[in-house]
PDBQT receptor file of N, H, CA, C and O in Angstrom, charges set to zero:
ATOM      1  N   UNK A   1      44.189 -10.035  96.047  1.00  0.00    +0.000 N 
ATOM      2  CA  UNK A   1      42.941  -9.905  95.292  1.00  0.00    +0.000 C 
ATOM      3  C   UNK A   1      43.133  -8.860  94.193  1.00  0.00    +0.000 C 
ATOM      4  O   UNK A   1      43.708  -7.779  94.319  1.00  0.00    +0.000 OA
ATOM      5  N   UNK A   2      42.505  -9.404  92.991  1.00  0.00    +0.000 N 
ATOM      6  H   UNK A   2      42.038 -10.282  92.889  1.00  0.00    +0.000 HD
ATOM      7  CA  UNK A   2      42.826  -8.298  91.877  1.00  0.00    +0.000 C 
ATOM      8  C   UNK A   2      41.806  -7.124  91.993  1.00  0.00    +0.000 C 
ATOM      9  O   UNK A   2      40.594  -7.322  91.896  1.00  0.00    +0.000 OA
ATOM     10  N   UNK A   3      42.350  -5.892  92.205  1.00  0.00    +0.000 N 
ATOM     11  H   UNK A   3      43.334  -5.731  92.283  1.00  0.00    +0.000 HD
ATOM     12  CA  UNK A   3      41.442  -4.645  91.999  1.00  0.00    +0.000 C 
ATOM     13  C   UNK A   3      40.212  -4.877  91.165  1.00  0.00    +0.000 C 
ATOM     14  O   UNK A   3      39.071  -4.759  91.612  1.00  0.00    +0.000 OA
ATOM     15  N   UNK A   4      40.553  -5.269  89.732  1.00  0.00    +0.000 N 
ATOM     16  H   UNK A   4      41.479  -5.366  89.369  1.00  0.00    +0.000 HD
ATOM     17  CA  UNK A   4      39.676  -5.132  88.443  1.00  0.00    +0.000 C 
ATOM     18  C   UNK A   4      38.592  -5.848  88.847  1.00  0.00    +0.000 C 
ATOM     19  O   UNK A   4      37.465  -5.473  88.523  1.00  0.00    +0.000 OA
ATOM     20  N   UNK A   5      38.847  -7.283  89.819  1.00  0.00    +0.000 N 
ATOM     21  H   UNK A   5      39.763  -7.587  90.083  1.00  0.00    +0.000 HD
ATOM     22  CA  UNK A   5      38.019  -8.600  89.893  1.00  0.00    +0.000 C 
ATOM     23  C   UNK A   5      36.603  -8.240  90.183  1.00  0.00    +0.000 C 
ATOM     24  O   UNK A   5      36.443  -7.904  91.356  1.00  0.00    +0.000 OA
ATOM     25  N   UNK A   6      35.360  -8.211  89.327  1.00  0.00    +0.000 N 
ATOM     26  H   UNK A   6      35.490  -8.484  88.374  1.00  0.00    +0.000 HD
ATOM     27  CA  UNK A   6      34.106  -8.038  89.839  1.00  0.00    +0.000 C 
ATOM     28  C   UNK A   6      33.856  -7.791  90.950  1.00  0.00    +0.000 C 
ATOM     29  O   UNK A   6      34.846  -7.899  91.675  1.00  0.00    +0.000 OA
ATOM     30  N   UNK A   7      32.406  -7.313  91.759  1.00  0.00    +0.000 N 
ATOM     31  H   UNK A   7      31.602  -7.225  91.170  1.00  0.00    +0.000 HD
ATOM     32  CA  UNK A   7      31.980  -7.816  92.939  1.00  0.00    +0.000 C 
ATOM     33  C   UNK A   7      30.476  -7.618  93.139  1.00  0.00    +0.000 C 
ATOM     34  O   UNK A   7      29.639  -6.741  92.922  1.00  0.00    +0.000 OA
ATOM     35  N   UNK A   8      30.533  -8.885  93.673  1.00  0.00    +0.000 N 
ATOM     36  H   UNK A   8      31.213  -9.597  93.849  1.00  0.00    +0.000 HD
ATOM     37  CA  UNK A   8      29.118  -8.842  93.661  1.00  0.00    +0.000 C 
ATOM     38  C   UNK A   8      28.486  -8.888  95.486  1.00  0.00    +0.000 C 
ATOM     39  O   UNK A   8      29.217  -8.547  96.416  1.00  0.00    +0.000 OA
ATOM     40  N   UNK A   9      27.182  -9.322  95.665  1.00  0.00    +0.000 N 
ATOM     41  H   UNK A   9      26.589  -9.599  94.909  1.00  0.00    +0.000 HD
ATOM     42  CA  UNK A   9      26.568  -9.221  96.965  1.00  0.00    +0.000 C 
ATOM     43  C   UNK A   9      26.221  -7.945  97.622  1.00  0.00    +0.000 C 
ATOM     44  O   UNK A   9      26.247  -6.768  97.262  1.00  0.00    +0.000 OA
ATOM     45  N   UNK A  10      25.825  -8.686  98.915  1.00  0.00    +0.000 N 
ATOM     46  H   UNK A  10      25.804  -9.642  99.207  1.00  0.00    +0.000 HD
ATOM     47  CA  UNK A  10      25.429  -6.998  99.730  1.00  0.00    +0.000 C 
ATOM     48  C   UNK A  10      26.886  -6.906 100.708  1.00  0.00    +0.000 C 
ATOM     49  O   UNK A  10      27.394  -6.103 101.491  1.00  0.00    +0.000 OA
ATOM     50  N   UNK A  11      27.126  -7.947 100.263  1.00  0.00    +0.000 N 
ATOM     51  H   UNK A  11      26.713  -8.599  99.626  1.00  0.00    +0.000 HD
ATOM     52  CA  UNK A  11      28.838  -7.380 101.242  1.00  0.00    +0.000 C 
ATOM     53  C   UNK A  11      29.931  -7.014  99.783  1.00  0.00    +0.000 C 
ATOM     54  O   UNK A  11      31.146  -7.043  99.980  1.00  0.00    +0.000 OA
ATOM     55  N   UNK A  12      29.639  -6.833  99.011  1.00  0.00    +0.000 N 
ATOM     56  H   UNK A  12      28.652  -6.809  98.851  1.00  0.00    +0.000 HD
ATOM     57  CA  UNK A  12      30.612  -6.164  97.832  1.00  0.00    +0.000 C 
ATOM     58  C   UNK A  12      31.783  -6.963  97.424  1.00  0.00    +0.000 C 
ATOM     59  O   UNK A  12      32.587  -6.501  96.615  1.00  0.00    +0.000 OA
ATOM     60  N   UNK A  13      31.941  -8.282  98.003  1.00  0.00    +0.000 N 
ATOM     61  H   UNK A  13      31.288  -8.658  98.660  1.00  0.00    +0.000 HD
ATOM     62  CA  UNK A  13      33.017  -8.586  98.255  1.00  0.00    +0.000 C 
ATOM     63  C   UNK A  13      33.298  -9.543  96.251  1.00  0.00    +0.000 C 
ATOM     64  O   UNK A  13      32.455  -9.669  95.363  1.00  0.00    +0.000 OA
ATOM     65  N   UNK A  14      34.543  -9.924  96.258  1.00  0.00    +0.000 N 
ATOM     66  H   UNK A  14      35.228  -9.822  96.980  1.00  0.00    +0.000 HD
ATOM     67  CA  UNK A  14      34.294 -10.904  95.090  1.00  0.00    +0.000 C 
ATOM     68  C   UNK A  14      33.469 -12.245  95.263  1.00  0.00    +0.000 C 
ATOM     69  O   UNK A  14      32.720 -12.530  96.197  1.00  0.00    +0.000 OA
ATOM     70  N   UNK A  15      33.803 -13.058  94.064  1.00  0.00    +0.000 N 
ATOM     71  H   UNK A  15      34.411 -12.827  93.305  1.00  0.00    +0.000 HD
ATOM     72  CA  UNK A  15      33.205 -14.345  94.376  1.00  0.00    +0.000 C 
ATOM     73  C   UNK A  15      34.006 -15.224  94.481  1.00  0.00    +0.000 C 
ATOM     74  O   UNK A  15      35.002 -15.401  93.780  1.00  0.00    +0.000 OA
ATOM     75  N   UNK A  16      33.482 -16.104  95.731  1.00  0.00    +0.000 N 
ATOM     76  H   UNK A  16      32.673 -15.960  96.300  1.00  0.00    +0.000 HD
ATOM     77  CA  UNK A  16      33.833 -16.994  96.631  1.00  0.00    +0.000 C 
ATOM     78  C   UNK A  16      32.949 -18.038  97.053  1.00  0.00    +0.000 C 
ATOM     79  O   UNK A  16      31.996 -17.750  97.777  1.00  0.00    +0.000 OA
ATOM     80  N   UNK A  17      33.165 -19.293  96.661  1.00  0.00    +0.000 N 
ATOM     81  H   UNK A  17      33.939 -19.526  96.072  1.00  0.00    +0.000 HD
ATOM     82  CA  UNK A  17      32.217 -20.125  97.812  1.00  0.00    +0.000 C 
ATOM     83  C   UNK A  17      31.219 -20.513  96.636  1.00  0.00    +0.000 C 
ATOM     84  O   UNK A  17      31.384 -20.518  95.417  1.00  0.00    +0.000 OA
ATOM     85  N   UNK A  18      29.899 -20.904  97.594  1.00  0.00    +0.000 N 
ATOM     86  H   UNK A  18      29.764 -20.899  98.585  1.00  0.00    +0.000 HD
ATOM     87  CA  UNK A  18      28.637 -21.021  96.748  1.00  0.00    +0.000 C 
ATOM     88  C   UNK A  18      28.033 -19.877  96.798  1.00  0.00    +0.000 C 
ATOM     89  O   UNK A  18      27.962 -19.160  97.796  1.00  0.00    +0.000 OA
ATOM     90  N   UNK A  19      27.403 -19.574  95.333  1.00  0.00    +0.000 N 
ATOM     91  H   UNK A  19      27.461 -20.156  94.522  1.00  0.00    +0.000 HD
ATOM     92  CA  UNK A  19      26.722 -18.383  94.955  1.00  0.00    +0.000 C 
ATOM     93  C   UNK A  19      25.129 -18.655  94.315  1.00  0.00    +0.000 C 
ATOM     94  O   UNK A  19      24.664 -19.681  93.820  1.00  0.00    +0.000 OA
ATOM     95  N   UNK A  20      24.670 -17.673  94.475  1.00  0.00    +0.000 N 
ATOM     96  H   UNK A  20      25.048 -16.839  94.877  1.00  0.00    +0.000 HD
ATOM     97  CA  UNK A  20      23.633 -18.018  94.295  1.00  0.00    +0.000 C 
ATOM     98  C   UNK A  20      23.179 -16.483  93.139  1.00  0.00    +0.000 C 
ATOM     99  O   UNK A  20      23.676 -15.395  93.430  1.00  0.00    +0.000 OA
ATOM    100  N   UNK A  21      22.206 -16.603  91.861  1.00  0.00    +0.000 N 
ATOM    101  H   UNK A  21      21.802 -17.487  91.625  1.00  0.00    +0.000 HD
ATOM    102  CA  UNK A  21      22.324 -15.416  91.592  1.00  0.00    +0.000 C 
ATOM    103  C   UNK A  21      20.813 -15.273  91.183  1.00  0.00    +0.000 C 
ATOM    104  O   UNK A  21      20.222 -16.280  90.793  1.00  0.00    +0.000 OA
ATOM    105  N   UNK A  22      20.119 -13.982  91.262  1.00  0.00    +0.000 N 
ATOM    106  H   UNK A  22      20.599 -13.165  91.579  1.00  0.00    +0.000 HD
ATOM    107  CA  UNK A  22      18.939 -13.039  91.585  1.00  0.00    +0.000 C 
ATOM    108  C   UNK A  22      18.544 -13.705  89.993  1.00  0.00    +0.000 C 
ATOM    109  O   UNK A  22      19.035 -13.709  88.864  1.00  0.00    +0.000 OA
ATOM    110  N   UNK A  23      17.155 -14.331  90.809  1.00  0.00    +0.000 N 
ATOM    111  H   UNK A  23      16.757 -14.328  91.726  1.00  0.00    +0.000 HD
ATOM    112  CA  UNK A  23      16.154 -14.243  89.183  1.00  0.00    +0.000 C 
ATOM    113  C   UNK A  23      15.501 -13.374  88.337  1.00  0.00    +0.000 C 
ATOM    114  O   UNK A  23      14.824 -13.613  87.337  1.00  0.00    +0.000 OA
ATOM    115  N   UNK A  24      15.918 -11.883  89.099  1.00  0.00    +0.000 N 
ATOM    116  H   UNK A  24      16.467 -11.689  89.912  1.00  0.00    +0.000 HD
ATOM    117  CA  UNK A  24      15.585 -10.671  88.268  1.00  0.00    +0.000 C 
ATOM    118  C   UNK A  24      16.299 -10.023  87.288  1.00  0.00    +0.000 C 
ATOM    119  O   UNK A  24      16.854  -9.028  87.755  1.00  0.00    +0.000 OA
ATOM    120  N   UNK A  25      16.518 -10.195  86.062  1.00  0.00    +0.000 N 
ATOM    121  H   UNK A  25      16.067 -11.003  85.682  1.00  0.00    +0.000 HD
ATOM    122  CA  UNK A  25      17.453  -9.549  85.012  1.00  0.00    +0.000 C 
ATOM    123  C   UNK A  25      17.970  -8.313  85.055  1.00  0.00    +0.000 C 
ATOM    124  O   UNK A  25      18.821  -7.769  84.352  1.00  0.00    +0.000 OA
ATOM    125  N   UNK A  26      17.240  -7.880  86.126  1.00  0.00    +0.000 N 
ATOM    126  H   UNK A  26      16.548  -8.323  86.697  1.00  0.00    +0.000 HD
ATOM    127  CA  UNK A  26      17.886  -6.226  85.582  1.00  0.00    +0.000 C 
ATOM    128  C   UNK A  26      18.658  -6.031  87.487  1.00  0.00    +0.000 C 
ATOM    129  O   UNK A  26      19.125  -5.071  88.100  1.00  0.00    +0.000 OA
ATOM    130  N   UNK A  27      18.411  -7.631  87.864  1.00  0.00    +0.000 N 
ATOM    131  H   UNK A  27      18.032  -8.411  87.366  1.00  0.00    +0.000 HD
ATOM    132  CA  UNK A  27      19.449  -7.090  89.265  1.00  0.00    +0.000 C 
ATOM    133  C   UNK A  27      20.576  -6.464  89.269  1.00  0.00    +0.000 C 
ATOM    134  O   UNK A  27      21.353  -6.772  88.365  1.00  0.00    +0.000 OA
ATOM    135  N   UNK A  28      20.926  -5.628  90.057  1.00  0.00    +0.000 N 
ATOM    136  H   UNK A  28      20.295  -5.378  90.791  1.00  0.00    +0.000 HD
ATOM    137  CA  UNK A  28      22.080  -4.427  90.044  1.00  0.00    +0.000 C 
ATOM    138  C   UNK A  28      23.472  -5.559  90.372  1.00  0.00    +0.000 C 
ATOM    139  O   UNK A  28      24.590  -5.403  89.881  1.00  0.00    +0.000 OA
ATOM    140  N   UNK A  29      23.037  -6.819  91.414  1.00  0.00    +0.000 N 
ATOM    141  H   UNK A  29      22.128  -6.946  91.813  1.00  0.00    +0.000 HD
ATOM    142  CA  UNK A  29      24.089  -7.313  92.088  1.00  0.00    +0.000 C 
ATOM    143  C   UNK A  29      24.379  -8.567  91.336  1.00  0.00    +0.000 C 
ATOM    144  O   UNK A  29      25.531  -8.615  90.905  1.00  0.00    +0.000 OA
ATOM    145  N   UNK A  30      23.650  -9.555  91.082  1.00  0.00    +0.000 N 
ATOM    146  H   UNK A  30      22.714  -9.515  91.432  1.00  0.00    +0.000 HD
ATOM    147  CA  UNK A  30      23.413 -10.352  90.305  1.00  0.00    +0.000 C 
ATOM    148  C   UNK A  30      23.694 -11.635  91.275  1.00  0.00    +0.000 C 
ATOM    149  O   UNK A  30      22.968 -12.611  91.463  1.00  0.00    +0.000 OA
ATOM    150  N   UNK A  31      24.841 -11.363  91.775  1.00  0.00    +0.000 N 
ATOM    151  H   UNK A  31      25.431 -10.570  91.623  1.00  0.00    +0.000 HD
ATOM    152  CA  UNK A  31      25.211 -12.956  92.338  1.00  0.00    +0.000 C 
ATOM    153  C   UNK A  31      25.346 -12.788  93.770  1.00  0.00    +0.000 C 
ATOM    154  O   UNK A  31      25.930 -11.815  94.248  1.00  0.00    +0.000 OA
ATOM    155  N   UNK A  32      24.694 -13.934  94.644  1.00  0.00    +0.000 N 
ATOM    156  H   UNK A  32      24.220 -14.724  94.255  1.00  0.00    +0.000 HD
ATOM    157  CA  UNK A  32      25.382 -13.900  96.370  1.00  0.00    +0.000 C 
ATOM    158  C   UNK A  32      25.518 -14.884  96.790  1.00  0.00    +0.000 C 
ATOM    159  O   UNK A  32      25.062 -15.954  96.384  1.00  0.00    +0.000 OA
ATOM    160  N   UNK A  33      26.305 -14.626  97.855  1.00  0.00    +0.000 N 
ATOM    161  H   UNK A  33      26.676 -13.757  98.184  1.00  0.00    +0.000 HD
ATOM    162  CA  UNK A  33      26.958 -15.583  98.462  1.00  0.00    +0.000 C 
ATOM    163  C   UNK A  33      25.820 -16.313  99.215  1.00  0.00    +0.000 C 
ATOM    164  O   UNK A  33      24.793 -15.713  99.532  1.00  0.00    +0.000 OA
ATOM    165  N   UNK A  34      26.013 -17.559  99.483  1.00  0.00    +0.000 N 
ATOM    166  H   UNK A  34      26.848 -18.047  99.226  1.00  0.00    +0.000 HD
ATOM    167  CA  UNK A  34      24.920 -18.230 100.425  1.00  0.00    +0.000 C 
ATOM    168  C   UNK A  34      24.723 -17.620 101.535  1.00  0.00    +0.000 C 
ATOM    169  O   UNK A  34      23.619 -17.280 101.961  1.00  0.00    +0.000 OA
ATOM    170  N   UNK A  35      25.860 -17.432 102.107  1.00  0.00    +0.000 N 
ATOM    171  H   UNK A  35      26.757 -17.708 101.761  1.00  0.00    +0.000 HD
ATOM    172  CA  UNK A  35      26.367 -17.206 103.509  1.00  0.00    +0.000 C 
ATOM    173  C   UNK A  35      25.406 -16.119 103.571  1.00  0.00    +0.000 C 
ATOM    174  O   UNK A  35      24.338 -16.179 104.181  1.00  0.00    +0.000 OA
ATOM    175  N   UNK A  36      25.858 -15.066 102.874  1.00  0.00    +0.000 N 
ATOM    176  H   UNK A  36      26.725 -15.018 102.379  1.00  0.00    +0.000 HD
ATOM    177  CA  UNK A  36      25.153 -13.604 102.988  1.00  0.00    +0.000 C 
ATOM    178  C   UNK A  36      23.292 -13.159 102.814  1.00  0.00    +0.000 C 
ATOM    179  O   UNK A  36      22.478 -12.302 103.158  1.00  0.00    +0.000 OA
ATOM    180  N   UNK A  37      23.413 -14.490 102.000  1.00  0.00    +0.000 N 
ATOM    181  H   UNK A  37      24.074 -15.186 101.721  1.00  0.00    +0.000 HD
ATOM    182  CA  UNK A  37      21.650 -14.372 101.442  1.00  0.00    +0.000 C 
ATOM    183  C   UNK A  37      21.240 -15.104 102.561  1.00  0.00    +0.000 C 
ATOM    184  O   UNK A  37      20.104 -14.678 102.770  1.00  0.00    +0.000 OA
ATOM    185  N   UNK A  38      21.412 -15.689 103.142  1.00  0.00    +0.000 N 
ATOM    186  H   UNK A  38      22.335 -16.035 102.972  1.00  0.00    +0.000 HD
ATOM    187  CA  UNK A  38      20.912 -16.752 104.503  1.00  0.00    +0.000 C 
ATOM    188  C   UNK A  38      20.489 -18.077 103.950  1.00  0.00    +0.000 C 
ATOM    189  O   UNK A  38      19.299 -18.231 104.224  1.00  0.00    +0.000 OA
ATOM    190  N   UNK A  39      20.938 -19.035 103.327  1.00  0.00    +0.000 N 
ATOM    191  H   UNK A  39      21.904 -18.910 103.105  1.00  0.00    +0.000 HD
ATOM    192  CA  UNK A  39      20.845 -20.099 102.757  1.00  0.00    +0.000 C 
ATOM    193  C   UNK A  39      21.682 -21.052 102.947  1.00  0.00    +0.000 C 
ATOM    194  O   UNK A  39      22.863 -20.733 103.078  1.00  0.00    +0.000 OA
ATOM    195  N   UNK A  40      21.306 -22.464 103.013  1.00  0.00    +0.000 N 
ATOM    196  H   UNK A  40      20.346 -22.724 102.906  1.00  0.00    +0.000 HD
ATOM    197  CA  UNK A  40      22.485 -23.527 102.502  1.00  0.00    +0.000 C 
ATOM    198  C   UNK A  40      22.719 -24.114 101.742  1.00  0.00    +0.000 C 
ATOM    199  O   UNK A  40      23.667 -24.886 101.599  1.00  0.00    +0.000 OA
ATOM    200  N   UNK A  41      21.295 -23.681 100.629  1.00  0.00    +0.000 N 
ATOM    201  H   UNK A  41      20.524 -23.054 100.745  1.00  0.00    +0.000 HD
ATOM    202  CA  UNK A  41      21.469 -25.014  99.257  1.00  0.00    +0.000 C 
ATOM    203  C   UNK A  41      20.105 -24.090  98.385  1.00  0.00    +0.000 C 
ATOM    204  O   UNK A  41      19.182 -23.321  98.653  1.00  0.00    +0.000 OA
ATOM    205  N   UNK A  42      20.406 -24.424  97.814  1.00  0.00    +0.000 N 
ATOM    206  H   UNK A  42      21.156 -25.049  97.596  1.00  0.00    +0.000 HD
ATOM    207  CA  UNK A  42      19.984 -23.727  96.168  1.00  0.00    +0.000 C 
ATOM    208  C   UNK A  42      18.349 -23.864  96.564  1.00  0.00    +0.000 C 
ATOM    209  O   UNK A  42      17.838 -24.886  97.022  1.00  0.00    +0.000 OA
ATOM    210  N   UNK A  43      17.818 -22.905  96.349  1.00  0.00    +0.000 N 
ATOM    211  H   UNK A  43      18.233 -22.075  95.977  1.00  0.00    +0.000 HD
ATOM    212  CA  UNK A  43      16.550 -23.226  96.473  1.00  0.00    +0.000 C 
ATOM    213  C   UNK A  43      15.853 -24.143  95.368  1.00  0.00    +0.000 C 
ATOM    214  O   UNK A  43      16.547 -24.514  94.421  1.00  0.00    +0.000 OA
ATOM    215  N   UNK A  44      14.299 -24.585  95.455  1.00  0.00    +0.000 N 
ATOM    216  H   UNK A  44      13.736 -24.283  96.224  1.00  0.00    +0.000 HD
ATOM    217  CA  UNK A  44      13.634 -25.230  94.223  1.00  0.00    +0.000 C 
ATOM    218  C   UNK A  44      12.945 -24.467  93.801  1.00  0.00    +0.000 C 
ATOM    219  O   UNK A  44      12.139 -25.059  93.083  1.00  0.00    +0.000 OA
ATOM    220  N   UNK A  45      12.647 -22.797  93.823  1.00  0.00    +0.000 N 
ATOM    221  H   UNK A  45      13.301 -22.316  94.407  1.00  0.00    +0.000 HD
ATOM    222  CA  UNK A  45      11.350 -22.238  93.124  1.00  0.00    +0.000 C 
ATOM    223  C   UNK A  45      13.137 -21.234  93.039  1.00  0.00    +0.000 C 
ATOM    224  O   UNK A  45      14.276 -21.508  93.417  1.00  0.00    +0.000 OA
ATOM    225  N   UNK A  46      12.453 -19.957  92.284  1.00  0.00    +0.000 N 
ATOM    226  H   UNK A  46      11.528 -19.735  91.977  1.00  0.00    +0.000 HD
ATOM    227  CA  UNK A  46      13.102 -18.994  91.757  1.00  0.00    +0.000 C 
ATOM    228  C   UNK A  46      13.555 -17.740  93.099  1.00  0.00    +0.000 C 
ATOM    229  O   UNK A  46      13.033 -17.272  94.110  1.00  0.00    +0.000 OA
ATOM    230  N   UNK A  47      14.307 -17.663  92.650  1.00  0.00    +0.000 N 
ATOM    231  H   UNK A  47      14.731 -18.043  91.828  1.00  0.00    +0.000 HD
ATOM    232  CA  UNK A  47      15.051 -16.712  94.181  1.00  0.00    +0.000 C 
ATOM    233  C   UNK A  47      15.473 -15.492  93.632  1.00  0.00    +0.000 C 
ATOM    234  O   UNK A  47      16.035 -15.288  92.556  1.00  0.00    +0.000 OA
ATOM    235  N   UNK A  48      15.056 -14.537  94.701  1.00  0.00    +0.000 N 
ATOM    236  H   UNK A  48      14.599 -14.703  95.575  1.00  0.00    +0.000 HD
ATOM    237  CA  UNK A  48      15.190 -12.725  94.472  1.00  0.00    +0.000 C 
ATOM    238  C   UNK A  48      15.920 -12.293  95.615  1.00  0.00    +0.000 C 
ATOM    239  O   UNK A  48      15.585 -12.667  96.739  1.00  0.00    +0.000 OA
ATOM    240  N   UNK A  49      16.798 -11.608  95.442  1.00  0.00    +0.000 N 
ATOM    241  H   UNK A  49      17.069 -11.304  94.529  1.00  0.00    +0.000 HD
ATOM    242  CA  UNK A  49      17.419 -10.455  96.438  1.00  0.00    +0.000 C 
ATOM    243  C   UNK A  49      16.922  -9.526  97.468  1.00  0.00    +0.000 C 
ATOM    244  O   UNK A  49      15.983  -8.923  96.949  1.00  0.00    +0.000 OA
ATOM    245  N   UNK A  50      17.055  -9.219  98.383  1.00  0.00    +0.000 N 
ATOM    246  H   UNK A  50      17.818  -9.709  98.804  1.00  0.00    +0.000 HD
ATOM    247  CA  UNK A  50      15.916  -8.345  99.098  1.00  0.00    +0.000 C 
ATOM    248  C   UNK A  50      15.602  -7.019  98.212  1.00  0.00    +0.000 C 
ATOM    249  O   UNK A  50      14.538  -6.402  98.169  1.00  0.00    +0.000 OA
ATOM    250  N   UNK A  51      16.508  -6.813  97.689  1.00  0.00    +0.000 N 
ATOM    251  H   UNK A  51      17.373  -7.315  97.723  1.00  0.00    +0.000 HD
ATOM    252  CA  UNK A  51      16.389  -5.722  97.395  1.00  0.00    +0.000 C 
ATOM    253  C   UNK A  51      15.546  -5.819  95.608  1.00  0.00    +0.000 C 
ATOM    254  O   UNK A  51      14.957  -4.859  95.111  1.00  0.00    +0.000 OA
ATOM    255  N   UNK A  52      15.701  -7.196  94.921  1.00  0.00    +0.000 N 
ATOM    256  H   UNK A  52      16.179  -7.976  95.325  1.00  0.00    +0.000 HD
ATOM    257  CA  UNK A  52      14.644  -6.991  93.982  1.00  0.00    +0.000 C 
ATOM    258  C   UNK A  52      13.000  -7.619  94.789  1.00  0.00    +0.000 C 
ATOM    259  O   UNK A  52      11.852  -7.387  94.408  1.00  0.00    +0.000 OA
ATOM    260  N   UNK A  53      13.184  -7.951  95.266  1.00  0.00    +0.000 N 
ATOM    261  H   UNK A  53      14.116  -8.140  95.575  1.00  0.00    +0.000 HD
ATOM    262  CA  UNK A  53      11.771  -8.106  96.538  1.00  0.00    +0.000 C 
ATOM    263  C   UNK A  53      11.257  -7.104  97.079  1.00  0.00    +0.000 C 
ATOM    264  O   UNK A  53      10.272  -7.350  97.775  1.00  0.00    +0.000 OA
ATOM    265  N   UNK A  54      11.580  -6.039  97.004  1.00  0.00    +0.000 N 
ATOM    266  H   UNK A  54      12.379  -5.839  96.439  1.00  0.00    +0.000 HD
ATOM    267  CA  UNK A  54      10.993  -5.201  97.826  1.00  0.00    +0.000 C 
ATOM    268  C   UNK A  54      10.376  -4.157  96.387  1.00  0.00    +0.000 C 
ATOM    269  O   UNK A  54       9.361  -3.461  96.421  1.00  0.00    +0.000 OA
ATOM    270  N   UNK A  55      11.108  -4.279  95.472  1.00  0.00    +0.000 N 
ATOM    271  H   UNK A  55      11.932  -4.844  95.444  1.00  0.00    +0.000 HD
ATOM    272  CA  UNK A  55      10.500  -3.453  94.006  1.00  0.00    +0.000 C 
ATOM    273  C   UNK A  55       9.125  -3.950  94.047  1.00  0.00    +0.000 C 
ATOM    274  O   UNK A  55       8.321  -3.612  93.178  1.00  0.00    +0.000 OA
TER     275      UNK A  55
């Protein structure tokens, strides 16, 4: 794994897999993993991070 390579999620890790990313612009994380957000498929309304959910 390259050092430099981004990372995103609440597990920090890079990107991998299906991602899913925060409908809040000024999210800190921007992108997560399904796995990690608790999902299996893209939602149909607009999706937030816990952590821009709780702002």
């Amino acid at each position: 794994i390259d050092p430099n390579e981004p990372r995103y999620c609440y597990c920090n890790q890079v990107s991998y897999g299906e991602m899913i990313a925060c409908d809040n612009d000024e999210c800190e994380k921007e992108w997560f993993h399904y796995s990690c957000a608790g999902i299996t498929e893209t939602p149909k309304r607009r999706w937030f991070c816990t952590d821009c959910e709780a702002e």
